[in-house]
C-alpha positions in Angstrom: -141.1 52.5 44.4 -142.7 50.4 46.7 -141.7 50.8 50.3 -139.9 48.1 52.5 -141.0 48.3 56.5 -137.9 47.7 58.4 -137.3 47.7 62.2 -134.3 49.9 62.0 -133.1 50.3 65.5 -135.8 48.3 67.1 -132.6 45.7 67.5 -134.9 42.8 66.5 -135.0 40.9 63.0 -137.9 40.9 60.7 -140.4 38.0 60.6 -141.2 36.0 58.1 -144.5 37.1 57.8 -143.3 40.6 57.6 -140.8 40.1 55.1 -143.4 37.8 53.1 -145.9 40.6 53.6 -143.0 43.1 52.5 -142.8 41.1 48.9 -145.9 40.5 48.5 -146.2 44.7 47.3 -143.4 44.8 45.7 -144.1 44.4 41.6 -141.2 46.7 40.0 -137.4 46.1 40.6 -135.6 47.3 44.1 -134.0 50.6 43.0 -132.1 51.7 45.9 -132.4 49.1 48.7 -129.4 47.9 49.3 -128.7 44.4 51.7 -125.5 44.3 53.2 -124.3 41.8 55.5 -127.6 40.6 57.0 -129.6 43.6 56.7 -131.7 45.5 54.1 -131.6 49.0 54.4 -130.1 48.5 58.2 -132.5 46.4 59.0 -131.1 43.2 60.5 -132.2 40.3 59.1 -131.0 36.5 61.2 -127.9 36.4 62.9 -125.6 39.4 62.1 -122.3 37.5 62.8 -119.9 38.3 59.7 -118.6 34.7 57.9 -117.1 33.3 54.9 -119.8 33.3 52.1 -122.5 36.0 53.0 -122.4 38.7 50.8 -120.5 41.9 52.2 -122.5 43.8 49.5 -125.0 43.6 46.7 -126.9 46.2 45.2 -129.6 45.3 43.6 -130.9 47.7 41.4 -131.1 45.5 38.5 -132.4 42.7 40.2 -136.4 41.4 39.9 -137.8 39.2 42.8 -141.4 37.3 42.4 -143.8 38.1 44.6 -143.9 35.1 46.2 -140.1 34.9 46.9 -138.9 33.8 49.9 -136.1 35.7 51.7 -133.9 33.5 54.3 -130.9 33.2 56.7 -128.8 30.4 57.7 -127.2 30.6 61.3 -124.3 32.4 59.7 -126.7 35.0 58.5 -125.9 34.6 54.4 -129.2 35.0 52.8 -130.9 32.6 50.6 -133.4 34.0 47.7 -135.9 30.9 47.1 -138.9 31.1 45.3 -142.2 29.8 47.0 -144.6 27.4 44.8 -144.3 28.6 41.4 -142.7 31.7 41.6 -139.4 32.4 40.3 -135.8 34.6 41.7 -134.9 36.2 38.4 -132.6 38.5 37.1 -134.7 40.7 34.9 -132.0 42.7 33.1 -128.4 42.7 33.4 -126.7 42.9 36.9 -123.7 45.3 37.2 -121.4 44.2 39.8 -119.6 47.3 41.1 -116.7 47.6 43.2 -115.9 51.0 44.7 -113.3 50.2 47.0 -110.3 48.9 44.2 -108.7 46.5 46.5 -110.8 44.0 46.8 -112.5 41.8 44.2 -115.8 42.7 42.4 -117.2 39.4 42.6 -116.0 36.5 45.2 -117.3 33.0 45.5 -115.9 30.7 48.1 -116.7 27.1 48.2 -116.9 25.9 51.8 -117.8 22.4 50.6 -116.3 20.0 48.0 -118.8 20.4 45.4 -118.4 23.0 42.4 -118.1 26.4 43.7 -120.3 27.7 40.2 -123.0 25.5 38.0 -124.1 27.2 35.5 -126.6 25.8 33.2 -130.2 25.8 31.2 -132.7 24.4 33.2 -135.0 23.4 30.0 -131.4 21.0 29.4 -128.8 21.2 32.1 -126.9 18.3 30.8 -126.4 19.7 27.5 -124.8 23.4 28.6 -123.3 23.6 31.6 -120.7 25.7 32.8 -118.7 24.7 35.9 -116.0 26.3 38.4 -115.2 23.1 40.3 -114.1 23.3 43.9 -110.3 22.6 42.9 -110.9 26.0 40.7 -111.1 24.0 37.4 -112.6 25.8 34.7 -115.1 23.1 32.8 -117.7 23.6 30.1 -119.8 21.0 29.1 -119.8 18.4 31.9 -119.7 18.9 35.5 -116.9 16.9 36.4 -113.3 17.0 35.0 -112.3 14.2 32.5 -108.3 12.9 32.5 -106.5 13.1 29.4 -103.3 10.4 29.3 -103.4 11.0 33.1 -103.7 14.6 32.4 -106.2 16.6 33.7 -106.5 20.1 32.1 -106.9 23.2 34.2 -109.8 24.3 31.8 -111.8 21.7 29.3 -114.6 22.4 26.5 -116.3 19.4 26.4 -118.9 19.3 23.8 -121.9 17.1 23.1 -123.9 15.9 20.1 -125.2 18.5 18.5 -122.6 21.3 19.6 -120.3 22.8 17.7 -117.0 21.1 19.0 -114.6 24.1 18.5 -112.6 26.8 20.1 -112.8 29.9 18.0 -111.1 33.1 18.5 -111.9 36.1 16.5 -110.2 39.1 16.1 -111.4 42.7 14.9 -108.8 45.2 13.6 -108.5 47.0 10.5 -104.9 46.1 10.1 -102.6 42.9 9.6 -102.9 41.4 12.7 -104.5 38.2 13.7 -104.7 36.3 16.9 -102.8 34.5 18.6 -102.4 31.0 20.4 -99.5 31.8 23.3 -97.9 29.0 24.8 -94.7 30.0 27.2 -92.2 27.9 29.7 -90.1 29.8 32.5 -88.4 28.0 34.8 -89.0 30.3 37.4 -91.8 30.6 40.2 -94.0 33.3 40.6 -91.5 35.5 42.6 -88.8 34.9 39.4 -91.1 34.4 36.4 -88.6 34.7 33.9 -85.8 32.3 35.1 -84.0 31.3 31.8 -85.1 28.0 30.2 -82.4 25.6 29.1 -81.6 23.5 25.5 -83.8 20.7 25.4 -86.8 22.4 27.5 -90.3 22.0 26.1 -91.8 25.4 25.1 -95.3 23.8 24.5 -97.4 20.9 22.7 -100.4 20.4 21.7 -101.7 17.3 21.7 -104.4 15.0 19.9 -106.1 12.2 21.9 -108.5 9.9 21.2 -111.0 6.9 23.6 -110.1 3.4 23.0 -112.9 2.7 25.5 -111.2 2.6 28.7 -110.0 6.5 28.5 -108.3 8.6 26.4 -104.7 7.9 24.6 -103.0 10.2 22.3 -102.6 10.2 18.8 -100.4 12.6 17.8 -99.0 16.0 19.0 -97.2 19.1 17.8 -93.8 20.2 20.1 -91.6 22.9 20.2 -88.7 23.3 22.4 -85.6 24.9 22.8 -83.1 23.6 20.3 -79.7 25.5 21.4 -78.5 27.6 23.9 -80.6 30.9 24.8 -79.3 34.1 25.9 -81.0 37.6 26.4 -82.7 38.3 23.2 -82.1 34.8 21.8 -84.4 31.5 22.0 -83.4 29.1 19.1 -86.3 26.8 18.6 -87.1 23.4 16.7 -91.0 22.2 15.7 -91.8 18.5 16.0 -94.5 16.8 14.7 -95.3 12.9 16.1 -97.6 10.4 15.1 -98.5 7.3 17.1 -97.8 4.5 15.0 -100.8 1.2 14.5 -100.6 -1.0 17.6 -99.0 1.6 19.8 -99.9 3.7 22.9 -97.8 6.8 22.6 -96.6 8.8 19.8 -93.0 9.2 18.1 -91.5 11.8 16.3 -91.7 12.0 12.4 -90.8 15.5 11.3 -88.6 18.4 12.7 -87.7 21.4 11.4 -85.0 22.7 13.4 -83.7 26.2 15.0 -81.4 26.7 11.5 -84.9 25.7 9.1 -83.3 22.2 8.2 -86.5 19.9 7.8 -85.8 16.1 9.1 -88.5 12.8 7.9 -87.6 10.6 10.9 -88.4 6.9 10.8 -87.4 3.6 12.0 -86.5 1.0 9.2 -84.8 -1.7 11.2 -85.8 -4.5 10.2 -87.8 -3.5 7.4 -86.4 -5.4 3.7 -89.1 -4.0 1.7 -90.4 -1.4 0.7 -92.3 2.0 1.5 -89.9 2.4 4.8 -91.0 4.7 7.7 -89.7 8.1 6.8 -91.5 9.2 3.8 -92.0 12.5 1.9 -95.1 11.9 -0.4 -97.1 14.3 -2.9 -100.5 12.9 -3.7 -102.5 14.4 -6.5 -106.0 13.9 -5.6 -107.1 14.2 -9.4 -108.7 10.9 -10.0 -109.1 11.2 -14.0 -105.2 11.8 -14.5 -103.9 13.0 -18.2 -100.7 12.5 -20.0 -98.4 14.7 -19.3 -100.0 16.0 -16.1 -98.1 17.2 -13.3 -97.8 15.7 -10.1 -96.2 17.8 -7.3 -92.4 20.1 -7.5 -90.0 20.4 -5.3 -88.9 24.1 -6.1 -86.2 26.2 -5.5 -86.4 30.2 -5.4 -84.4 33.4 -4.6 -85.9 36.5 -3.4 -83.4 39.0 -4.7 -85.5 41.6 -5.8 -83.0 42.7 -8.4 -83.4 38.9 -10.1 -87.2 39.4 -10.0 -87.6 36.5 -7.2 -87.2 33.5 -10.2 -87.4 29.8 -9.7 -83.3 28.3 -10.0 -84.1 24.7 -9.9 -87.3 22.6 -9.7 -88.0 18.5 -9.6 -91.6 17.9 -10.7 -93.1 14.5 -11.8 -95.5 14.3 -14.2 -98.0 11.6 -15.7 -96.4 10.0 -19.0 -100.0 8.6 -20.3 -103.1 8.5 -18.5 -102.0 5.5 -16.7 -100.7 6.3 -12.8 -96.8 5.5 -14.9 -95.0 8.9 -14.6 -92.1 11.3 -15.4 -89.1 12.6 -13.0 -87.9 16.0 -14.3 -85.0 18.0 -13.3 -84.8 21.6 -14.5 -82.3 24.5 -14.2 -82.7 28.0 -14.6 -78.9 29.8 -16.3 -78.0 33.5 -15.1 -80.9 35.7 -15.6 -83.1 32.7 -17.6 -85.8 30.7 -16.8 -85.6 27.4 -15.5 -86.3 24.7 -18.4 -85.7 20.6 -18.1 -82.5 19.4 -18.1 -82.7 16.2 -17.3 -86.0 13.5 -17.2 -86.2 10.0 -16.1 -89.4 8.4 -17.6 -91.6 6.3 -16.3 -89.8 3.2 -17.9 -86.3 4.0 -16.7 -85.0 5.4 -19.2 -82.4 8.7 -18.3 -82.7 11.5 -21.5 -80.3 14.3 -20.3 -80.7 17.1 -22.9 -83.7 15.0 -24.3 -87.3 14.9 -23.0 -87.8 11.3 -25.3 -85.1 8.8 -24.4 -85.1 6.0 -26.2 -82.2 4.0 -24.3 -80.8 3.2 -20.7 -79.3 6.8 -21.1 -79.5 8.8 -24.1 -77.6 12.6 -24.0 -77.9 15.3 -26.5 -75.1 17.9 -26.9 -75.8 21.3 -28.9 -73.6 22.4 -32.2 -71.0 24.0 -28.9 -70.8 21.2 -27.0 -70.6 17.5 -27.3 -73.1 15.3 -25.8 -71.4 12.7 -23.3 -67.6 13.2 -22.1 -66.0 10.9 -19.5 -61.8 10.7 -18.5 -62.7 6.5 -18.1 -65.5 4.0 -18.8 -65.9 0.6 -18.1 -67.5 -1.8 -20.6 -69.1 -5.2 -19.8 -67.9 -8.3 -21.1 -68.4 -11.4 -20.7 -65.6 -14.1 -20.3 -67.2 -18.1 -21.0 -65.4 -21.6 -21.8 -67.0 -22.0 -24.4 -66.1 -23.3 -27.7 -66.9 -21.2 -30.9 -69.2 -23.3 -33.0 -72.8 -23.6 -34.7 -74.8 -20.3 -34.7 -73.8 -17.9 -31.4 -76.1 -15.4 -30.2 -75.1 -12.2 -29.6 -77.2 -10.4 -27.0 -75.8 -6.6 -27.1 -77.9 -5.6 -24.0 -75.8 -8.3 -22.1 -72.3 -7.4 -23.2 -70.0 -5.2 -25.2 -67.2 -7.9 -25.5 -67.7 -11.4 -25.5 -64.9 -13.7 -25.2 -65.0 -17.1 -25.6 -61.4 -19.3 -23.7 -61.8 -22.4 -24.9 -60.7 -23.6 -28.7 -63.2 -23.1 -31.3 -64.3 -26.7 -32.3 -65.9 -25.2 -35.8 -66.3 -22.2 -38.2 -69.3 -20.1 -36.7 -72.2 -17.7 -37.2 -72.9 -14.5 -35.7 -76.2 -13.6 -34.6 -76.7 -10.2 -33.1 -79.7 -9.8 -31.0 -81.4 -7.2 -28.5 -82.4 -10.5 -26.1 -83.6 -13.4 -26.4 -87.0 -11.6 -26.3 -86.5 -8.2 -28.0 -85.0 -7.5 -31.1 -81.6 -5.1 -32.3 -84.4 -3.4 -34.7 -86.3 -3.0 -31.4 -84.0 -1.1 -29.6 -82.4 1.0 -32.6 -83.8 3.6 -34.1 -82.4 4.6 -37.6 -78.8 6.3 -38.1 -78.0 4.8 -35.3 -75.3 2.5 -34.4 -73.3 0.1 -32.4 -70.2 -1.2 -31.8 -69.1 -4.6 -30.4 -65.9 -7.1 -29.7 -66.0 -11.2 -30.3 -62.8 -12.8 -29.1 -62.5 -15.8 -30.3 -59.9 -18.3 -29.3 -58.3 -20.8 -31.8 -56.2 -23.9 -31.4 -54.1 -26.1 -34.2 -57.6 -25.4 -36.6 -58.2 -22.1 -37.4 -62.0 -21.8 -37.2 -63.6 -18.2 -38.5 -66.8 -16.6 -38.5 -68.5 -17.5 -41.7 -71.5 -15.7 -41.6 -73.2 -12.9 -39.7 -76.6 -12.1 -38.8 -79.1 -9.9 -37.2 -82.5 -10.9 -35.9 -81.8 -14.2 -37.5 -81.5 -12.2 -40.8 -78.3 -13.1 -43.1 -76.5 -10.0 -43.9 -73.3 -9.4 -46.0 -70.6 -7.7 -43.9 -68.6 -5.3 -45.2 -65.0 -6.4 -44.3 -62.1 -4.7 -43.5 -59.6 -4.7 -46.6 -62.8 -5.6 -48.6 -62.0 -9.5 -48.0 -63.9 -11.6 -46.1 -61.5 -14.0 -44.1 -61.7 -17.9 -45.2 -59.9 -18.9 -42.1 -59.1 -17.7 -38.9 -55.6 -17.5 -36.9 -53.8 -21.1 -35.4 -53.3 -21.1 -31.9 -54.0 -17.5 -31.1 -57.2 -15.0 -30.5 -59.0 -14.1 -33.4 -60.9 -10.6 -32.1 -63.6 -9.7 -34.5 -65.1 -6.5 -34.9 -67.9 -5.2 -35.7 -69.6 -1.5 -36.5 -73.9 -2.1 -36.5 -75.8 0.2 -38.2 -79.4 0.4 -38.6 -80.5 2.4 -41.9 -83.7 2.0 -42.2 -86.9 -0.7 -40.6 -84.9 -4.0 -40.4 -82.1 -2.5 -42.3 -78.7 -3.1 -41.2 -75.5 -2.2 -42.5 -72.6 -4.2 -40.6 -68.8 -3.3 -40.9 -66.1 -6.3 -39.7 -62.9 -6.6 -39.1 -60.8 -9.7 -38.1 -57.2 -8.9 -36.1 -55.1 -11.6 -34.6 -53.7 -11.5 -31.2 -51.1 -14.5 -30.4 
């Protein structure tokens, strides 16, 4: 290699000129010398006075100096590598660091100043990559100054510009089932007692979503966990909560927590609220925007994992289009021992409860099997409806209204029965053949017994079969006539009726 004229022991520093006439032959990488302190090879350069910042040792095998660079000293002695005109101080190949003596570190900057104590950046675009170690020993890549989040400033930011991948990626290699990991702990301890027991309540971490609102940053949502119990050795129960910041607010609230025994809570605040959606809601959206008829729309399931049962579903809730309209179904299904789980029960997208049926037709329709009947109940209450009304003329019998009507107040004429769905939908409507119905019309009488002369359906005369096979010709003097009567549809617009008249005094 080139050789470097020192003054070893002359007890004088080099010149500039010498050390510029030194460079000026070297064209391959320094191989052995070696500067320490202020010297080269022993030979002092500038003050030899030992301060904070000089290098205490640097070999520079791998490192390639221009010709024209310039070596310098400040008072203190640390040396300066500058290039002169248009020559450069580069490192040609990669500089090991080495560190025999293990006590000590391998690399130390110190930042005497209160600018960053490392910039490290592309000089073709230093705005766009820098890396910075500022002087408060925040790490910072990015930008070259620290930005506050919430009043928070971060001991290490990734700031990322247009153009630049805005992520933080961590990838792992290992044949096996492992994958990395995101740590986040809390002692309340110091360094001499790092693992002081936390207490119930304590946050463990959060991470935390923030966005500008053109004054700084404000957050918009965050992910907790803290301790949710009492912990012990071996023993740290823990609860998850997720918070969103609502519109018009500044900070976020919670909306979701699973807790330390796996419950899952929907929080929300409805005061106030008369209307509906409220603030705690569970939703399952099915992004499908050219829905079909029967098409399902999201399950709530249930499942054991005994692997003696083979891990089945018990129970499941789905909802499922009815027609290819938005309208849809609310299924609940059961699975019996060792079986499958199969519908049990379905509310359709009109209201109507089949339990045992998948087509109701009615308010609630049941269907029983050939070993069990369809509905039982200890006790039922009908509705009826109680009116001073007279009994005259043609009354209209709405069955959706009432299973007993009873009019208080002396029939004033003989009458005719009309039995109707509603005013606006027909008992043909809601019927479907071999079915039927049965309803009560008290009727009350004074000195003139008035009856029911005639009976209807849809406005349709039909002919009664009476009880006794006699239709009554009057009805009962001062007493309650109660008139039965046994509906049945047999066929479209087809009704059979059966009547009976009873007196009550």
């Amino acid at each position: 290699m080139a050789s470097i004229t020192t003054r070893a022991g002359k007890g004088s520093p080099l010149t500039n000129a010498e050390l510029d006439a030194n460079f000026n032959n070297i064209n391959a990488q320094l191989s052995t010398a070696v500067i320490t302190g202020g010297t080269i090879d022993g030979a002092t350069i500038g003050a030899t006075t030992a301060t904070t910042g000089k290098f205490s040792q640097l070999d520079v095998d791998n490192l390639r100096l221009d010709a024209n660079t310039i070596i310098s000293t400040d008072t203190n002695g640390n040396i300066t590598l500058t290039p002169n005109g248009t020559g450069t101080v580069a490192i040609s190949k990669a500089t090991i660091v080495e560190v025999t003596d293990n006590t000590n570190a391998a690399l130390r900057i110190t930042q005497l100043g209160t600018g960053n104590a490392l910039l490290v950046e592309d000089d073709t675009n230093p705005d766009a990559t820098p890396f910075v170690i500022d002087a408060s020993g925040n790490v910072i890549k990015g930008r070259t100054s620290q930005v506050a989040f919430s009043g928070t400033t971060p001991g290490t930011l990734i700031a990322n510009n247009v153009g630049a991948a805005a992520n933080l990626g961590q990838l792992y290699y290992a044949n096996n089932s492992s994958g990395p990991f995101l740590l986040l702990g809390k002692s309340r301890g110091s360094s001499g007692a790092p693992f002081t027991t936390v207490s119930s309540g304590d946050t463990l971490g959060t991470v935390q979503f923030e966005g500008a609102d053109g004054t700084g940053l404000i957050v918009g949502a965050s992910i907790s966990t803290a301790v949710d119990g009492t912990p012990g050795t071996s023993d740290m129960p823990g609860r998850l909560v997720f918070s969103t910041t609502a519109d018009g607010a500044s900070s976020p609230t919670e909306r979701m927590r699973i807790d330390s025994t796996g419950a899952v809570e929907i929080r929300g605040n409805n005061s106030g609220i008369t209307s509906n959606p409220p603030n705690n809601i569970l939703r399952f959206l099915d992004t499908d925007t050219t829905t079909t008829g029967t098409q399902p729309q999201g399950r709530i399931e249930w499942q054991v994992s005994d692997s003696s049962a083979g891990a089945p579903v018990t129970a499941y809730i789905e909802s499922t289009s009815q027609t290819i309209e938005a309208g849809g179904n609310l299924i609940m299904a059961t699975a019996p021992t060792g079986g499958t789980a199969t519908e049990r029960m379905r509310i359709t997208a009109g209201g109507d409860v089949g339990i045992g049926t998948t087509s109701p037709t009615s308010g609630l329709q049941t269907a029983g099997s050939s070993s069990k009947s369809a509905f039982r109940t200890p006790n039922i209450a009908e509705v009826n409806t109680v009116s001073a009304t007279a009994a005259t003329g043609t009354i209209n019998y709405d069955v959706t209204t009432q299973s007993i009507l009873y009019y208080t107040t002396n029939a004033s004429g003989n009458f005719t029965v009309n039995f109707r769905g509603s005013s606006g939908t027909s008992l043909d409507t809601i019927m479907s053949t071999g079915e039927s119905m049965s309803v009560t019309f008290l009727v009350t009488n004074g000195a003139t017994a008035y009856y029911n002369s005639a009976v209807q359906v849809d406005g349709s005369s039909v002919t009664p079969k009476w009880q006794g096979g006699t239709a009554p010709t009057s009805g009962n003097a001062s007493s309650i006539d109660s008139y039965t009567y046994v509906i049945i549809k047999t066929g479209s617009a087809a009704f059979t009726v059966l009547a009976a008249q009873t007196k009550f005094a």
